[in-house]
N, CA, C and O atoms as CSV, one atom per row, in Angstrom:
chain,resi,resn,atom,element,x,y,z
A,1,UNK,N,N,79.722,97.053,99.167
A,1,UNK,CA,C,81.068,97.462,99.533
A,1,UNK,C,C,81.097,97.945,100.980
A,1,UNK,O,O,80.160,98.661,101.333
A,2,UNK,N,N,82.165,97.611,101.970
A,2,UNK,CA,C,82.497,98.082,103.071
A,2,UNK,C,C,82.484,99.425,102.823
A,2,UNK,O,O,82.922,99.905,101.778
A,3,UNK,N,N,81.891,100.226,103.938
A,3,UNK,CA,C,82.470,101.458,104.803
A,3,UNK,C,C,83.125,102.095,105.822
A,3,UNK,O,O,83.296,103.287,106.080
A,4,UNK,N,N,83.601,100.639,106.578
A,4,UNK,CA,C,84.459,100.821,107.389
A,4,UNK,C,C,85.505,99.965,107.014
A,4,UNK,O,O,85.578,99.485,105.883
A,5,UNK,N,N,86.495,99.704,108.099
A,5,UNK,CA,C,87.431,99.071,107.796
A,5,UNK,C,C,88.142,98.735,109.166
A,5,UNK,O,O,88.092,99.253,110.282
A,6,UNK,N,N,89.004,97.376,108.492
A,6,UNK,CA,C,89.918,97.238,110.099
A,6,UNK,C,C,91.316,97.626,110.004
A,6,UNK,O,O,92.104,97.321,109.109
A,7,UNK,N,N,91.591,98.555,111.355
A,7,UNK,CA,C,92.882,99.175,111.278
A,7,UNK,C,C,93.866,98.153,111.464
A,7,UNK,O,O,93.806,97.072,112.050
A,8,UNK,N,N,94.870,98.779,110.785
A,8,UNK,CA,C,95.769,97.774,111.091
A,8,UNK,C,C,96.608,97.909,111.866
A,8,UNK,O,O,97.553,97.129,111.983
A,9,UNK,N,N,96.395,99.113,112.675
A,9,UNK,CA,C,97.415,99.168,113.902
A,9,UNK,C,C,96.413,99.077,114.979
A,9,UNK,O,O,96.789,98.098,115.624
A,10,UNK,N,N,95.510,99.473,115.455
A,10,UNK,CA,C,94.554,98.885,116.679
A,10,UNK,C,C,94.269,97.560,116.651
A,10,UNK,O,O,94.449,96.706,117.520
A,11,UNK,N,N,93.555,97.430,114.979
A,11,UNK,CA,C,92.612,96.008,115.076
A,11,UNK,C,C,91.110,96.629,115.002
A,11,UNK,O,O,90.210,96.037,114.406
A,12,UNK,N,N,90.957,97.634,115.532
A,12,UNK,CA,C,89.345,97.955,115.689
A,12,UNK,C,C,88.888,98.166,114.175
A,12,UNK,O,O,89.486,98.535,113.165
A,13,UNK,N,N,87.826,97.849,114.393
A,13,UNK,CA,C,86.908,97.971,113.027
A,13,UNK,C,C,86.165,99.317,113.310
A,13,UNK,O,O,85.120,99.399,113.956
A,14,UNK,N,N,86.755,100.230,112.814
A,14,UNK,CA,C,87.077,101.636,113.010
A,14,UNK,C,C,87.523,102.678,111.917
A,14,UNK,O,O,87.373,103.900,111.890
A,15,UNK,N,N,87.971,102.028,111.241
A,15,UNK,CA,C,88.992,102.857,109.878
A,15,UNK,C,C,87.585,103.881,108.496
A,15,UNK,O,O,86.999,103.341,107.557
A,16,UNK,N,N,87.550,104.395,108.645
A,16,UNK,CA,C,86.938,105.091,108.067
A,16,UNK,C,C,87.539,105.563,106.192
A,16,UNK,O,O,88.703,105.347,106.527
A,17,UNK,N,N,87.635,105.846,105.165
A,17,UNK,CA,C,87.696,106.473,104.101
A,17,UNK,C,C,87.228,107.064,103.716
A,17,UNK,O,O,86.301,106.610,103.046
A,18,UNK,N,N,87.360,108.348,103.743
A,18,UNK,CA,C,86.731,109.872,103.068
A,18,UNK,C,C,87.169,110.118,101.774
A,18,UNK,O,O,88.338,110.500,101.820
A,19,UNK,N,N,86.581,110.044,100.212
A,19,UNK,CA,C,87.446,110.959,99.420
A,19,UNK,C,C,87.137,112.123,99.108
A,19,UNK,O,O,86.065,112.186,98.507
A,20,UNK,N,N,87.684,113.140,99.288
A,20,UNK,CA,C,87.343,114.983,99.091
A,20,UNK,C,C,88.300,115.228,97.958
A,20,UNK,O,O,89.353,114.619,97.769
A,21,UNK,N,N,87.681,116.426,97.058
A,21,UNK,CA,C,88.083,116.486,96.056
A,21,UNK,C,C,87.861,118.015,95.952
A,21,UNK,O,O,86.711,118.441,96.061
A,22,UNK,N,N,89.222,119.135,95.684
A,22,UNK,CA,C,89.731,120.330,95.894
A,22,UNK,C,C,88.349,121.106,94.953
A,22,UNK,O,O,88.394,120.388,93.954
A,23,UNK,N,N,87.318,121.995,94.713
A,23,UNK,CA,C,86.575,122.244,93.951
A,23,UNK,C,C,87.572,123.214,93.054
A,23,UNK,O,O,87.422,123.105,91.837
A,24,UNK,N,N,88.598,124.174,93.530
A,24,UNK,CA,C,89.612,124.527,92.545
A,24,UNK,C,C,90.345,124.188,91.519
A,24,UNK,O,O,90.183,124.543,90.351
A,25,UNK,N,N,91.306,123.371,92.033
A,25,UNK,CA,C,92.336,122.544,91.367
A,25,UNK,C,C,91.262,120.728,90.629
A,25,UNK,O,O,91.645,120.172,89.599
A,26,UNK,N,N,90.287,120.310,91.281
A,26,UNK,CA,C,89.788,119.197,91.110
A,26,UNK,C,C,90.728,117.786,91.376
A,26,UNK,O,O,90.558,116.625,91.005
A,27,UNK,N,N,91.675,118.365,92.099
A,27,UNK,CA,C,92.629,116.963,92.605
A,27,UNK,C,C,91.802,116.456,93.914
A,27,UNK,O,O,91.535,117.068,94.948
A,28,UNK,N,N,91.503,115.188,93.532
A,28,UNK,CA,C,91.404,114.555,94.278
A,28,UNK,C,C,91.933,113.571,95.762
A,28,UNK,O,O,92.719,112.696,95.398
A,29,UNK,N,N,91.734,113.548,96.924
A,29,UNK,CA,C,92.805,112.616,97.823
A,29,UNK,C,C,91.320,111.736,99.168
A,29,UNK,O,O,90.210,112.159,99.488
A,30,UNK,N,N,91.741,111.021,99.399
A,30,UNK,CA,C,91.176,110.145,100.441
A,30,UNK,C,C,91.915,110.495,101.757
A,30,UNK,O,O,93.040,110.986,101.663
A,31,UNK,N,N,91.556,110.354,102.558
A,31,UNK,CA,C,91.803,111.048,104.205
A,31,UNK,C,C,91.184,109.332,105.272
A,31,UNK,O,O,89.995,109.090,105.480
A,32,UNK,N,N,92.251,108.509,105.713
A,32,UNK,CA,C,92.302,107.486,105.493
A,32,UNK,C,C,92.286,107.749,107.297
A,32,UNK,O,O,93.251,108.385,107.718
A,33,UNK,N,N,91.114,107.230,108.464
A,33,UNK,CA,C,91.416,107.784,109.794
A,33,UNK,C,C,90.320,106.330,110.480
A,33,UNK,O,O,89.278,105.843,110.042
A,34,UNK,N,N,91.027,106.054,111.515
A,34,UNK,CA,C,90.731,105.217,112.623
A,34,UNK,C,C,90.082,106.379,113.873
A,34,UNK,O,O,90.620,107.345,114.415
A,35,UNK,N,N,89.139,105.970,113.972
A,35,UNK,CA,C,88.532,106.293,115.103
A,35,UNK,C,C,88.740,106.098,116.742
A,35,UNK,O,O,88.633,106.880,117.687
A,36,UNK,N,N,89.144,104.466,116.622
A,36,UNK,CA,C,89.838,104.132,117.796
A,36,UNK,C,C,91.089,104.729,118.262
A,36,UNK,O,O,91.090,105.475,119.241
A,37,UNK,N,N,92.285,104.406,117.536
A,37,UNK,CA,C,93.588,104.826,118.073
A,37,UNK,C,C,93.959,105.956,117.319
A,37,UNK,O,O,95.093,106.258,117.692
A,38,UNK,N,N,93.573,106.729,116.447
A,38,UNK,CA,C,93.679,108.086,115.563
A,38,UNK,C,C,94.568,108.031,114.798
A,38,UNK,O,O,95.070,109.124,114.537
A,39,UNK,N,N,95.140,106.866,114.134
A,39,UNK,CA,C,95.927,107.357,113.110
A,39,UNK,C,C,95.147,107.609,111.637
A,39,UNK,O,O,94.173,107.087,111.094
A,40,UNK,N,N,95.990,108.574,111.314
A,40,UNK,CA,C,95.397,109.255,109.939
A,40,UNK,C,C,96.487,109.376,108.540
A,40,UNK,O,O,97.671,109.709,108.585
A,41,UNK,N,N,95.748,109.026,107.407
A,41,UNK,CA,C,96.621,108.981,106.381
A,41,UNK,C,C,96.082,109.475,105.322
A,41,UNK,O,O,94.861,109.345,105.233
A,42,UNK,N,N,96.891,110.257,104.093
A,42,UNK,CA,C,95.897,110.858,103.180
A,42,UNK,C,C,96.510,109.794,102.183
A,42,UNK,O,O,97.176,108.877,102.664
A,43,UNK,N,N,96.343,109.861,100.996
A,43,UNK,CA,C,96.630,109.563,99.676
A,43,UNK,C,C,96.228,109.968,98.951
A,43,UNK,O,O,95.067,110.310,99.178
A,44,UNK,N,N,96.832,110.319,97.342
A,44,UNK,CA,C,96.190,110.895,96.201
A,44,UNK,C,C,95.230,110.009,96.022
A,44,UNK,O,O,95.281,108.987,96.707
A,45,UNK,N,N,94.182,110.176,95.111
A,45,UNK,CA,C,93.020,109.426,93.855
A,45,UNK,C,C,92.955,109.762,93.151
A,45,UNK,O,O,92.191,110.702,92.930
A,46,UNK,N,N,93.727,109.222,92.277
A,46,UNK,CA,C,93.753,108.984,90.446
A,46,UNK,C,C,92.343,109.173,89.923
A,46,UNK,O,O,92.460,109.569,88.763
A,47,UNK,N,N,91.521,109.106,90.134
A,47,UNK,CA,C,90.073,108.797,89.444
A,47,UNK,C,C,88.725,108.482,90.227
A,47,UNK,O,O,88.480,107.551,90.995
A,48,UNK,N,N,87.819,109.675,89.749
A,48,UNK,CA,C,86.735,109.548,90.491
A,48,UNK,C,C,85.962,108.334,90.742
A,48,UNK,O,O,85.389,108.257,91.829
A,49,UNK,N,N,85.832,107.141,89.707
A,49,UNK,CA,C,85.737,106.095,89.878
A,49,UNK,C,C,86.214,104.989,90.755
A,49,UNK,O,O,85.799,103.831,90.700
A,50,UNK,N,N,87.369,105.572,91.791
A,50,UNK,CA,C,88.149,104.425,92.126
A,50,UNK,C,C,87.146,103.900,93.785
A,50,UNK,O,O,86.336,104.458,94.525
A,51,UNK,N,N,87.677,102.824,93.732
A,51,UNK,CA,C,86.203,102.015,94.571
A,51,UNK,C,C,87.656,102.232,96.367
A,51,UNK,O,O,88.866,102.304,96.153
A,52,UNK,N,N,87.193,102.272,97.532
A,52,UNK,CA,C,87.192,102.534,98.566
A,52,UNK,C,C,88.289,101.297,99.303
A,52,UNK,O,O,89.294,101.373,100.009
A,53,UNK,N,N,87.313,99.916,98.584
A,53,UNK,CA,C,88.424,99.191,99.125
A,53,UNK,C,C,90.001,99.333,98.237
A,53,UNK,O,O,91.069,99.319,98.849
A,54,UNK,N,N,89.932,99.445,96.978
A,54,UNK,CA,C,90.881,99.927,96.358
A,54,UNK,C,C,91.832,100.614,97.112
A,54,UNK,O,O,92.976,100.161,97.065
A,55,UNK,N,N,91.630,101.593,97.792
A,55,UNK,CA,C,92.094,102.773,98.712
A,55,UNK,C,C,92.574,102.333,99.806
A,55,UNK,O,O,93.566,102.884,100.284
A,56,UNK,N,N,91.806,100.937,100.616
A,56,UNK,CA,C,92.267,100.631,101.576
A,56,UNK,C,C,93.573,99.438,101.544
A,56,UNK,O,O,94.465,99.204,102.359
A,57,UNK,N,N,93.311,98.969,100.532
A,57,UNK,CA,C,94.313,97.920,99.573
A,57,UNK,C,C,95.711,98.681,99.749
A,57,UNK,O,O,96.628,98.119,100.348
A,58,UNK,N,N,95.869,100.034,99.190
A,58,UNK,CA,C,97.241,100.715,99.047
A,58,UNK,C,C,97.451,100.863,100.445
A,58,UNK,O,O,98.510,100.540,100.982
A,59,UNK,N,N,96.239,101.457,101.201
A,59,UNK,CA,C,97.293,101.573,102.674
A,59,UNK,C,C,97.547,100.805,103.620
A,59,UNK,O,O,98.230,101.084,104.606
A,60,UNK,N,N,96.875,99.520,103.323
A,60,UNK,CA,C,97.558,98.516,103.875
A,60,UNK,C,C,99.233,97.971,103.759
A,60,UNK,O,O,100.032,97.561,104.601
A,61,UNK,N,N,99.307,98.192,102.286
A,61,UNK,CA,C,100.592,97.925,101.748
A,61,UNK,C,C,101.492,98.649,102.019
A,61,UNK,O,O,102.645,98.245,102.173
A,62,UNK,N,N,101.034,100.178,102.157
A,62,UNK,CA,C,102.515,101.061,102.930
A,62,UNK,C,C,102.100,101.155,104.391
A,62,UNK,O,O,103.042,101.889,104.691
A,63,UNK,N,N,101.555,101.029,105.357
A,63,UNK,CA,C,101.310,100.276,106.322
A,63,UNK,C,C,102.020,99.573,106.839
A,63,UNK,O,O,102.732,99.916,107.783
A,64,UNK,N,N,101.993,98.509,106.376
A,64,UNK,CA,C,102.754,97.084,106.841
A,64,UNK,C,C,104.428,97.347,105.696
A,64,UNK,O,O,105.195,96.400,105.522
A,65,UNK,N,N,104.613,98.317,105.261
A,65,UNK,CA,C,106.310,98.267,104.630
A,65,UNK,C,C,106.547,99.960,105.471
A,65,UNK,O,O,107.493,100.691,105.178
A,66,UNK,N,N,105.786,100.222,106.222
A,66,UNK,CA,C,106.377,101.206,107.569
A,66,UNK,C,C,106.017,102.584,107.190
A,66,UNK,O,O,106.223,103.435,108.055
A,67,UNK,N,N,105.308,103.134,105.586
A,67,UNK,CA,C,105.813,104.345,104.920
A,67,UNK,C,C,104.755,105.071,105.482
A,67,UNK,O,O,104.451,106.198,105.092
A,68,UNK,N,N,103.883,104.160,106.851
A,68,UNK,CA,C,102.873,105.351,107.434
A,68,UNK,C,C,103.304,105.451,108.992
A,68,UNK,O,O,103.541,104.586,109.835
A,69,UNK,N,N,103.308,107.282,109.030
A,69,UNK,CA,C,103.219,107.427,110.748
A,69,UNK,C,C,102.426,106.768,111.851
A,69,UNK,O,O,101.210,106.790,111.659
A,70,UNK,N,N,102.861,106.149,113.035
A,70,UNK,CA,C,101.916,105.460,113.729
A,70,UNK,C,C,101.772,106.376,114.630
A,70,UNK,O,O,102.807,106.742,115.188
A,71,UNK,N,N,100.362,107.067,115.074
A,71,UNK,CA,C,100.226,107.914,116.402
A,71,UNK,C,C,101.088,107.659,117.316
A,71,UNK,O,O,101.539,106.549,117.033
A,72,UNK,N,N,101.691,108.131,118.463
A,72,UNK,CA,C,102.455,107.647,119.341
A,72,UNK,C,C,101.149,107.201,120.599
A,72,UNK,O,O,100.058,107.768,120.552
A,73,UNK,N,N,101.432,106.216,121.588
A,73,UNK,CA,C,100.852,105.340,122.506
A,73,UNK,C,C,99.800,104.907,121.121
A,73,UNK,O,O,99.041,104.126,121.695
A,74,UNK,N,N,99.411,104.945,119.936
A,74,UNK,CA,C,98.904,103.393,119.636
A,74,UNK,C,C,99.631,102.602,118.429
A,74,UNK,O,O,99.331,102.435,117.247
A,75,UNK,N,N,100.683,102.198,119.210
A,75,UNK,CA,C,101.568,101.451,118.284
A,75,UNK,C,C,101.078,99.799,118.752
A,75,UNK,O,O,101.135,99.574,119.961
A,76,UNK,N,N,100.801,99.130,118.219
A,76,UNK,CA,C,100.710,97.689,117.985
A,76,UNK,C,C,101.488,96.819,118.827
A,76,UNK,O,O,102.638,96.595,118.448
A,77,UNK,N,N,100.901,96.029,120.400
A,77,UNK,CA,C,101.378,95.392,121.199
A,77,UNK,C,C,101.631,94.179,120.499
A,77,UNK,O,O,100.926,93.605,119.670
A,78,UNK,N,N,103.260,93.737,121.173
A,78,UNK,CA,C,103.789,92.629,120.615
A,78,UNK,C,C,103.933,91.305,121.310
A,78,UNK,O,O,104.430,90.348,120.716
């Protein structure tokens, strides 16, 4: 399985997935961050089992339908 990933607003193969999990509450979330141009995204995780690209699958999809902040100066030349 990948450990990195390609952003989809740079392009760089850069994208990183962390999942941290609250030792209190035990809710889990992924912390979804590009190295190159810094955008960062969290999301819940349903289940300790869930595999990474899984993770990167969803934020591609709200991604590309707009429902993620794009850092400002690295927005995607057209």
């Amino acid at each position: 399985m990948p450990t990195v990933f390609q952003c989809p607003n740079c392009g760089a193969h850069a994208l990183i997935i962390d999942i941290i999990q609250n030792k209190k509450t035990k809710e889990m979330k992924a912390i979804i961050r590009c190295a190159e141009c810094g955008l960062v995204h969290e999301e819940p995780v349903e289940s300790p089992i869930i595999d990474r690209a899984v993770i990167y699958g969803r934020f591609i999809d709200k991604f590309y339908a707009g429902e993620i902040k794009v850092p400002e100066g690295g927005e995607e030349e057209e």
